[in-house]
C-alpha positions in Angstrom: 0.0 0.0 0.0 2.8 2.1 0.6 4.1 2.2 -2.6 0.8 2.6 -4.5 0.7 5.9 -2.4 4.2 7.0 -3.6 3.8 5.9 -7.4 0.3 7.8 -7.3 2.0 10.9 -5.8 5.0 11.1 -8.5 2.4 10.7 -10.8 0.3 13.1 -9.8 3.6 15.8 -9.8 4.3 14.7 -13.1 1.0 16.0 -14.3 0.6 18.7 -12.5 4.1 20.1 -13.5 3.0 18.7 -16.9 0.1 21.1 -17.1 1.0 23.7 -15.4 4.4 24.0 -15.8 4.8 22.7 -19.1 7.4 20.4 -17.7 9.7 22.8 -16.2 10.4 20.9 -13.2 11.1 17.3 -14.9 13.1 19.1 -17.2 15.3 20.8 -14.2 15.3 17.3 -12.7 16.5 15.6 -16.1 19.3 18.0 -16.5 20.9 18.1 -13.3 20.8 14.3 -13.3 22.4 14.1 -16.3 24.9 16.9 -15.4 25.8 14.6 -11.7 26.2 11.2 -14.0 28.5 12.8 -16.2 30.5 14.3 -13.2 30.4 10.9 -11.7 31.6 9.2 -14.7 34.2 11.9 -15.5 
């Protein structure tokens, strides 16, 4: 049950900053994830 609660709130975030945001906050998120691999990786 506890996980059904966390999938349904990333997904609800998702949508909301999909709506409303046009995606500005999973795009922030993809970037600096991306920028932290490659500094990992060298």
């Amino acid at each position: 049950m506890r996980y059904v609660i966390v999938i349904v709130a990333i997904a609800f975030f998702l949508i909301w900053d999909g709506v409303y945001n046009h995606g500005h906050y999973l795009d922030v998120t993809v970037k600096e994830a991306s920028r932290i691999v490659r500094y990992v990786t060298g």
